[in-house]
C-alpha positions, 0 to 999 in steps of 0.5 A, spaced: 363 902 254 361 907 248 354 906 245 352 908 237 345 909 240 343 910 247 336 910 250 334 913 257 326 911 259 324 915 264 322 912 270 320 917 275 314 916 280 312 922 284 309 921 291 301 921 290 298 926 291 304 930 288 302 936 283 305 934 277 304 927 273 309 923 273 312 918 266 314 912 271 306 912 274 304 910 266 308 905 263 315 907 265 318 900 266 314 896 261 317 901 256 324 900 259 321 892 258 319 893 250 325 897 248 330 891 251 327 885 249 326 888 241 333 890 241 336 883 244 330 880 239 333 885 233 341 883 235 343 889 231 350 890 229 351 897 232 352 897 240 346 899 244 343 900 250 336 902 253 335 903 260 330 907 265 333 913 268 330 918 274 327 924 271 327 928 265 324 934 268 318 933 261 314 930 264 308 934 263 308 932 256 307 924 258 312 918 258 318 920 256 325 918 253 331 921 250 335 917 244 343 919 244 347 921 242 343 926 237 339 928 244 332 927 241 327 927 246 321 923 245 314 924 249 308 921 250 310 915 248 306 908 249 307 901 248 305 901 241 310 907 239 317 901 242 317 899 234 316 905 231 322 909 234 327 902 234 325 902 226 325 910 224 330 912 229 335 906 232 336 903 224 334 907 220 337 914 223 330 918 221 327 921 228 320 919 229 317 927 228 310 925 231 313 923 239 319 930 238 319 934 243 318 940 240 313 938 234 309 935 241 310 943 244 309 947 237 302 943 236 300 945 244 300 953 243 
């Protein structure tokens, strides 16, 4: 099936101990729980899906997804930030500028 909007949540969990963090290790799977259960609340007219997905090598930056088919990736993002991101982005096709990747990376220089 081809999806209009397509979320992939990372999930990953390294061994403790490990150098890096790891997105899982925050809230990994209850954002994957958010953002399905607001999408089936919302039952919009667009085909969606969200799901957990392995590493997005990003991880430094927090709890990270990726929205397709536009490739935007969003960092740091909580619990609080599900509704936000399915409003802007998911109805409403305006990427929430704040959780970008690249606005997180220029504000860290």
């Amino acid at each position: 099936m081809v999806y209009d909007k397509h979320i992939f949540i990372c999930v990953n969990q390294r061994a403790a101990g490990a150098a890096r963090r790891s997105c899982g290790e925050a809230h990994g799977m209850e954002l994957v729980d958010a953002f399905k259960k607001k999408l089936k609340e919302l039952n919009l007219p667009i085909k969606l899906r969200a799901q957990k997905a392995g590493c997005l090598d990003i991880c430094d930056y927090g709890p990270t997804l990726v929205v397709y088919p536009e490739g935007v990736f969003y960092v740091g993002v909580q619990l609080s930030d599900v509704d936000e991101i399915i409003n802007e982005h998911i109805i409403n096709n305006r990427p929430v500028e704040r959780l970008r990747l690249e606005v997180v990376r220029e504000q860290k220089k």
